[in-house]
N, C-alpha and C positions, 0 to 999 in steps of 0.2 A: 126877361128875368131881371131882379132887382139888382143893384149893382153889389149890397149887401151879401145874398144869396150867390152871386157872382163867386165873390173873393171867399166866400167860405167852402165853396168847391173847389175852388183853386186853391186855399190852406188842407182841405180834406185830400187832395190826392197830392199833395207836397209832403205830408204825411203818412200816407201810406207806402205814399214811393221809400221815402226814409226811411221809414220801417221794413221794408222789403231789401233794402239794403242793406243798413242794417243787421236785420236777421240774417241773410246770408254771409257776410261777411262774420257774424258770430259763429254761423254753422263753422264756417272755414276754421277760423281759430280754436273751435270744440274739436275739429277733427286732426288739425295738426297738432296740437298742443296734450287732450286729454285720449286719442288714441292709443299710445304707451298704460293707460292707466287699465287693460283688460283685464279682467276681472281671473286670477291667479288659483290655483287650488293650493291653498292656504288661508289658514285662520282668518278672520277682519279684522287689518289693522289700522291705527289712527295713525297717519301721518303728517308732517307739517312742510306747507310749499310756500313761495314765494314767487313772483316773476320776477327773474335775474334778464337782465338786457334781452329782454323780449322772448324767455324761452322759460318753460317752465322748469323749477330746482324741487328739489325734495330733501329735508333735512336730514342729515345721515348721522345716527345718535353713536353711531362709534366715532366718525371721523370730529365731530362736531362743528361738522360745519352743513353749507347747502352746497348741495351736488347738482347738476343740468340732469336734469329727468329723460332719459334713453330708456327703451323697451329692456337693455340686462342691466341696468341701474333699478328698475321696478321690480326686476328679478332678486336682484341684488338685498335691495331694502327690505322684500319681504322676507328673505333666510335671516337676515340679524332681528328681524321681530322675533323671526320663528325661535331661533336657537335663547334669544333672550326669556322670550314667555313662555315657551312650549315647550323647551330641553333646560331652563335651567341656569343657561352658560352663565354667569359673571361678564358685564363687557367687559372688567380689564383681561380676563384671556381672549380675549376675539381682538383679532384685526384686521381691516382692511383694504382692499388692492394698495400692497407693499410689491416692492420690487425685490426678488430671488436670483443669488444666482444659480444655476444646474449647470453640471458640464461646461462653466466659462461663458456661458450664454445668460444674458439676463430676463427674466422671466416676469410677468409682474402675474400674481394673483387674485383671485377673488377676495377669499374669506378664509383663514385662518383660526383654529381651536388649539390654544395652548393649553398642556399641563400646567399647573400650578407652578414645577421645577423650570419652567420654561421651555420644554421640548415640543415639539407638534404634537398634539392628538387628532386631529381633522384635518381635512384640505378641503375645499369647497369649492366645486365650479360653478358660474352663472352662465346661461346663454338666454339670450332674449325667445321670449315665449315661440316665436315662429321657427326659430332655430329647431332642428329636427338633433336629439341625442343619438349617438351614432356608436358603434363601437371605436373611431378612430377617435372619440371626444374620451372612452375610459380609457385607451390603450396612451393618451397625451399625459392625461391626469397620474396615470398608474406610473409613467416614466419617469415623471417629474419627479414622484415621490419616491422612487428607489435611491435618489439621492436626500430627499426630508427626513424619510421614514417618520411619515405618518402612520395611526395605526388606523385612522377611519377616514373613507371619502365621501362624497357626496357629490352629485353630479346631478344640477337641477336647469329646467326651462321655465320652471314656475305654474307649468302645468305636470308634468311628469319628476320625479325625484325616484334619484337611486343610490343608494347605500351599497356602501361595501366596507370591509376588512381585509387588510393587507397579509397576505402571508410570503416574508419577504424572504422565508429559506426556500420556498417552490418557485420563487419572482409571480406570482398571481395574486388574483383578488378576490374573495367570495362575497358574495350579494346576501345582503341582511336586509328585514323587514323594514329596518327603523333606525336609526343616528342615537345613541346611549345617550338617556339625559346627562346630567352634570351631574347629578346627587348617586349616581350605579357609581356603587363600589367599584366596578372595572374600570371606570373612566380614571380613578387616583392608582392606579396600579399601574400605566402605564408610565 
């Protein structure tokens, strides 16, 4: 063999090999990094990321800033599209994970829906998609808010969502189809 033909098989599997490294190592960083990114039952939303010290962020259009991208941050992110594009909300009443206090204990939250007068209309919980909704997750949320008095909840994994309405002279909560847009006359009556 020519010594030409030599050194080009010897660049052709320097090459390949690279490439096979390469690609696994790409596979690796697809699977740690865009793993969180499963595919949510909720509308498609556009969002915008960055690599923050080697972990993937996602920009959080209430907080205004970039957030480190966890599986209930992608949770997260997609309720304030949701409530943005699909109910309505105004972000200046949406806020979110603010620290509460309940009972002397400090609590920090998801997602918050203010009245216009400043009172709570919503409480919102996130848990990351694997997360199983449970009854001990409404009977946390429902606790909390006996001290908020919220008059709507919400309690989502980003695959499963559930609604409710407070009725805070029984201490229970009844389950609704759906989270009142912004523009329902009920939503300014609270």
């Amino acid at each position: 063999m020519p010594k030409t033909s030599f050194v080009i098989v010897i660049l052709l599997l320097q090459f390949f090999i690279f490439s096979s490294i390469f690609y696994s190592l790409f596979s690796l960083c697809q699977k740690r990094y865009f793993c969180y990114m499963q595919e949510l039952n909720f509308p498609s939303y556009t969002f915008r990321f960055k690599n923050s010290e080697n972990k993937v962020a996602i920009f959080d259009e209430i907080r205004k800033k970039f957030i480190i991208l966890t599986p209930e941050e992608w949770v997260r992110q997609h309720v304030v599209h949701f409530l943005i594009q699909e109910k309505k909300y105004p972000k200046s009443l949406i806020n979110v994970e603010k620290v509460l206090h309940v009972n002397g204990l400090r609590k920090r939250y998801d997602i918050v829906i203010f009245n216009p007068n400043g009172t709570i209309f919503a409480l919102v919980e996130c848990k990351a998609p694997h997360i199983t909704i449970s009854q001990n997750t409404f009977d946390q949320i429902a606790q909390y808010n006996m001290t908020l008095k919220s008059q709507y909840l919400m309690v989502t994994n980003g695959l499963h969502h559930f609604y409710c309405t407070m009725d805070f002279e029984n201490e229970k909560y009844d389950f609704l189809r759906a989270l009142p847009e912004y523009q329902n006359p009920s939503f300014l009556s609270h």
